[in-house]
Backbone as CSV, one residue per row, in Angstrom:
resi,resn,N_x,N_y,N_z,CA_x,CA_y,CA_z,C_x,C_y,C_z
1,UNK,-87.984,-143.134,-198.947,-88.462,-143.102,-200.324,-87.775,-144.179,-201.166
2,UNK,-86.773,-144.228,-201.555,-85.868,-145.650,-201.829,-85.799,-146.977,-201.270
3,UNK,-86.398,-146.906,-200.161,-86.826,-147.976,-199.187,-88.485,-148.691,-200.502
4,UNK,-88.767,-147.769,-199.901,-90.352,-148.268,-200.951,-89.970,-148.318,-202.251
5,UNK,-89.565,-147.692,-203.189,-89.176,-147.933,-204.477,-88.623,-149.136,-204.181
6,UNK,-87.541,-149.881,-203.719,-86.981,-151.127,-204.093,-88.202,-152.310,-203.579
7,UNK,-89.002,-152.034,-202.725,-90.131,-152.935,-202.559,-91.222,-152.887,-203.098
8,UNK,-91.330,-151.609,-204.493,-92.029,-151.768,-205.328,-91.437,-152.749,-206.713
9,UNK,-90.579,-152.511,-206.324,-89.496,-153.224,-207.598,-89.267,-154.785,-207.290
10,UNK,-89.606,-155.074,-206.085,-89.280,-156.795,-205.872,-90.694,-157.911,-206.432
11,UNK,-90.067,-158.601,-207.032,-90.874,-159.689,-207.736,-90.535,-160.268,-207.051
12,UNK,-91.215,-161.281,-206.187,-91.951,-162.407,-205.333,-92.043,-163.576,-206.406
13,UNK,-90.796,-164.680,-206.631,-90.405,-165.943,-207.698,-90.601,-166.932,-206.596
14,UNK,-91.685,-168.047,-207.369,-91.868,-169.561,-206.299,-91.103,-170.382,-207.174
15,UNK,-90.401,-171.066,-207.181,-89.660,-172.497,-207.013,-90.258,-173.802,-206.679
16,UNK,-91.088,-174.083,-207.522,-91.550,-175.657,-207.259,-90.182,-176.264,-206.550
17,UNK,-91.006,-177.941,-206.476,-89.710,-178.617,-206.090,-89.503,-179.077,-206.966
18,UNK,-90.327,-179.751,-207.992,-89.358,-180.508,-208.930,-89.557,-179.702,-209.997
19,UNK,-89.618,-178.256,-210.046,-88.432,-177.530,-210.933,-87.097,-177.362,-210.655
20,UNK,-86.705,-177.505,-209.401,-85.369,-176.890,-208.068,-84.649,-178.375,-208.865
21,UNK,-85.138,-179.131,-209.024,-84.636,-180.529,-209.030,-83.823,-180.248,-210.362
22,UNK,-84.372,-179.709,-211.179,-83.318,-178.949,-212.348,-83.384,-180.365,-213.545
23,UNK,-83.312,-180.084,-214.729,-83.056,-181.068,-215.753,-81.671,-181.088,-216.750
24,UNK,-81.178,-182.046,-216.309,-80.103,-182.721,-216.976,-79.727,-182.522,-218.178
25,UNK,-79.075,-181.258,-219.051,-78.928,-181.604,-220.721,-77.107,-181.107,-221.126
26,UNK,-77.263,-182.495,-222.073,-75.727,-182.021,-222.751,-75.531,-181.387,-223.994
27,UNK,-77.037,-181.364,-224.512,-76.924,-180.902,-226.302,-78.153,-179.521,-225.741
28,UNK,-78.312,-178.624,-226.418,-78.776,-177.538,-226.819,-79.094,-177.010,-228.267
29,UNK,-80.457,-177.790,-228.681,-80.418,-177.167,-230.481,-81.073,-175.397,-230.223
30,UNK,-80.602,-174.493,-230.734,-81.412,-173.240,-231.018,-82.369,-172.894,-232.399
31,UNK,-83.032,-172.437,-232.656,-83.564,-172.212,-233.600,-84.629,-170.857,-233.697
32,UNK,-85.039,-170.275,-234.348,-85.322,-169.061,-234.149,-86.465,-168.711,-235.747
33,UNK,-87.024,-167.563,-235.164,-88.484,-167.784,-236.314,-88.052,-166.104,-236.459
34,UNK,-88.856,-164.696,-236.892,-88.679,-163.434,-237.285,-89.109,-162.908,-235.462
35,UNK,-90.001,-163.937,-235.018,-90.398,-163.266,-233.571,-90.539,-164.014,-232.487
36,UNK,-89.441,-165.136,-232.604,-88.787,-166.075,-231.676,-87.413,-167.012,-231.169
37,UNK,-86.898,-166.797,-230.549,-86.272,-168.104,-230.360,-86.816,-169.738,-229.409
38,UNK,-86.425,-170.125,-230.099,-86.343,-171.811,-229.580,-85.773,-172.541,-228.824
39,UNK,-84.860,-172.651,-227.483,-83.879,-173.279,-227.397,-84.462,-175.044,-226.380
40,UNK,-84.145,-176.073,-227.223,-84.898,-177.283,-226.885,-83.716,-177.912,-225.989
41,UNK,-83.609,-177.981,-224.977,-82.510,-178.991,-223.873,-82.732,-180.792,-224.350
42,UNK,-81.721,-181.246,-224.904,-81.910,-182.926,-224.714,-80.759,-183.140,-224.182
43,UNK,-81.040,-184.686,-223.574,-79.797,-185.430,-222.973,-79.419,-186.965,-223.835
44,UNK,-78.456,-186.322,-223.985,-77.560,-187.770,-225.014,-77.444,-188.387,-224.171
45,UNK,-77.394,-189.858,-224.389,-76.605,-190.903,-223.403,-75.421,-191.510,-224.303
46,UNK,-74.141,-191.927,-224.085,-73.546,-192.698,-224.873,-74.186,-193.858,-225.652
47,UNK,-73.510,-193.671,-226.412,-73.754,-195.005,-227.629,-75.621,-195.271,-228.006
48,UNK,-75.982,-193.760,-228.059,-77.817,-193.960,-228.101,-77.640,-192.967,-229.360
49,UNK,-78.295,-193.784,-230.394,-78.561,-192.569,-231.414,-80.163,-191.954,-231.318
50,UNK,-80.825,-192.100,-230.648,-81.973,-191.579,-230.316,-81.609,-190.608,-229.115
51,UNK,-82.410,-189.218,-229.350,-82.815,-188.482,-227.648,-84.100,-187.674,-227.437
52,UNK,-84.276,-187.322,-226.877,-85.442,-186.856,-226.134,-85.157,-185.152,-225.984
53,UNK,-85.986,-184.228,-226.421,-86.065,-183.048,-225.891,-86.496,-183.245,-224.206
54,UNK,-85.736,-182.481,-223.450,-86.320,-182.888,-222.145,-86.743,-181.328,-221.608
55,UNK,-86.898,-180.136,-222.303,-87.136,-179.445,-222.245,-86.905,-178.209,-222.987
56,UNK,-88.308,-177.271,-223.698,-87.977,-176.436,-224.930,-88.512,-174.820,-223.902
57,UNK,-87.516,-173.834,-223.819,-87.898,-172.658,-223.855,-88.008,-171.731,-225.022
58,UNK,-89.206,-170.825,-224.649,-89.094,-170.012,-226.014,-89.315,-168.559,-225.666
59,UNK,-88.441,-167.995,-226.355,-87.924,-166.714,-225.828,-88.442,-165.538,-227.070
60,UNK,-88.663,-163.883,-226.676,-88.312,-163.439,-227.818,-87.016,-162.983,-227.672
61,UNK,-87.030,-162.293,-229.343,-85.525,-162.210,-229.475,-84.670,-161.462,-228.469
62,UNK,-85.208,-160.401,-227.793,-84.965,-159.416,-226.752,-84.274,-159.990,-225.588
63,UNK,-85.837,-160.937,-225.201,-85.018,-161.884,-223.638,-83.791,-162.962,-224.450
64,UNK,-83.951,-163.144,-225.759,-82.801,-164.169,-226.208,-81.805,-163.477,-226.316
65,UNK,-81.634,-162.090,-226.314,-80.306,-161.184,-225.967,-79.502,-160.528,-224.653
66,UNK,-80.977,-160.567,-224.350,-80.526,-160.803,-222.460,-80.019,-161.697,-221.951
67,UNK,-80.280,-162.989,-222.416,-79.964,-164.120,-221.503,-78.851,-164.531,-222.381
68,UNK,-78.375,-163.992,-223.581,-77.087,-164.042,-223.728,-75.880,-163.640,-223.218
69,UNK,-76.148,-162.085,-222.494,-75.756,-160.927,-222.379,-75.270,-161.721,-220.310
70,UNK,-76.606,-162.092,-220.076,-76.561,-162.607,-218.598,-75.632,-164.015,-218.648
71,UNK,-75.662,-164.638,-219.224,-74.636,-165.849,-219.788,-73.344,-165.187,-220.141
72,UNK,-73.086,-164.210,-220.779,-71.503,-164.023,-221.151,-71.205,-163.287,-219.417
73,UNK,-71.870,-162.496,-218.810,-71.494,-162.134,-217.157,-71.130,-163.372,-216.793
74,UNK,-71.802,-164.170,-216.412,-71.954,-165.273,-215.494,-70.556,-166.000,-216.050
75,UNK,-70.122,-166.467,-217.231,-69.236,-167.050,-217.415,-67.852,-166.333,-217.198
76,UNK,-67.890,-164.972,-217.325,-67.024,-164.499,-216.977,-66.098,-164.249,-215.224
77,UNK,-67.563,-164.238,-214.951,-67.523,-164.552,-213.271,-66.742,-165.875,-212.566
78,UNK,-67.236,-166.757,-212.948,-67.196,-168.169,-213.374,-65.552,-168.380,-213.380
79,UNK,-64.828,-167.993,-214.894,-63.542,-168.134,-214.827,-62.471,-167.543,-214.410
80,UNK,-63.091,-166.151,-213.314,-62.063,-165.545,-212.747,-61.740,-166.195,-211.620
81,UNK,-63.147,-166.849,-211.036,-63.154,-167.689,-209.895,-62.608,-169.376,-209.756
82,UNK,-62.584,-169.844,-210.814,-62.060,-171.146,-211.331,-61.330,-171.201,-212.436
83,UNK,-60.872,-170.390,-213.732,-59.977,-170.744,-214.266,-60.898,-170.713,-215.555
84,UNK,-60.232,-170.894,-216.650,-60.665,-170.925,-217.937,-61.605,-171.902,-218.396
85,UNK,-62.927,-172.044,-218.688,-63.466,-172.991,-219.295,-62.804,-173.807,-220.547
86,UNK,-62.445,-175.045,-220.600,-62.058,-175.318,-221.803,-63.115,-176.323,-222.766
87,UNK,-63.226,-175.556,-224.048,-64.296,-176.465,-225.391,-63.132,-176.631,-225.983
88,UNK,-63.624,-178.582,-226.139,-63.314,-178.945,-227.269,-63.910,-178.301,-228.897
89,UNK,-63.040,-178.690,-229.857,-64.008,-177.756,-230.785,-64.500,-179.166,-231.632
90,UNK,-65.419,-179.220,-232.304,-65.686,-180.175,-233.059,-66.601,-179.890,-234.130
91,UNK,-66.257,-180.433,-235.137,-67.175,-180.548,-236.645,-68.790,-181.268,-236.289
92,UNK,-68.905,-181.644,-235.782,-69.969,-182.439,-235.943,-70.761,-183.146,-234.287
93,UNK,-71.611,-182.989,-233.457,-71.572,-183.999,-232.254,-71.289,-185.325,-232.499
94,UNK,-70.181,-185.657,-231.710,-69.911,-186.976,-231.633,-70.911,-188.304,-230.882
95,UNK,-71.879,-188.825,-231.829,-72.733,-189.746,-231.245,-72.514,-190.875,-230.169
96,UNK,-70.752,-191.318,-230.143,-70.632,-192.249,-229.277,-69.793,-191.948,-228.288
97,UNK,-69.654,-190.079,-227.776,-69.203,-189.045,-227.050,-67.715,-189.524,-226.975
98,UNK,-66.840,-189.886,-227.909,-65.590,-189.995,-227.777,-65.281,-191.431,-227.213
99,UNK,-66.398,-192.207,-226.843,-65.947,-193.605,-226.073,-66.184,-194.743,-227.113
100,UNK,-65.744,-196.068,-226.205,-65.794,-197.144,-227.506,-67.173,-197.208,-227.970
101,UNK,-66.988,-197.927,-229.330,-68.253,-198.065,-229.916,-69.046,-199.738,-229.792
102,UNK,-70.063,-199.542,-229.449,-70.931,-200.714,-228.703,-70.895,-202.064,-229.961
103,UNK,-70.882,-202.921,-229.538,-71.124,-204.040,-230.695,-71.714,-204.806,-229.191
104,UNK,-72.651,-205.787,-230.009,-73.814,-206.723,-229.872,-73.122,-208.262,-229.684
């Protein structure tokens, strides 16, 4: 009986390939409406004041509390197994990510 219940319970997830291939982001804007969140992935490059959303999920608020909830596990997991994550803290993103600044 528990045998079948858990194989009523399994969701069958496909994996493209070039979803597996995964997308690259260092910034994360959130934003949120009365019956959404927003969260848009871009990738900075040094010394570029332009970027690109390279990918926007949109959540409701519910799964945006879950996948908070699944994010604070995971990180916790994370630093028992490797050690403390360390953030810098900062006022503002730094546009030229802490490196020299480009001249022409």
């Amino acid at each position: 009986m528990a045998d079948e219940q858990n194989i009523q319970n399994q969701i069958n997830i496909e994996l493209p390939e070039d979803v597996a291939e995964g997308i690259y982001s260092n910034l994360a804007i959130i934003t949120h409406s009365n019956s959404e969140f927003v969260i848009d992935f871009i990738k900075m490059l040094p010394g570029t004041p332009k970027a690109k959303v390279k990918s926007r999920i949109i959540l409701t608020p519910q799964h945006a509390k879950r996948l908070m909830v699944a994010l604070k596990e995971n990180i916790v997991k994370f630093e028992s197994a490797h050690g403390q994550i360390k953030v810098e803290e900062f006022s503002a993103f730094p546009m030229n990510f802490g490196g020299p600044i480009p001249q022409a």
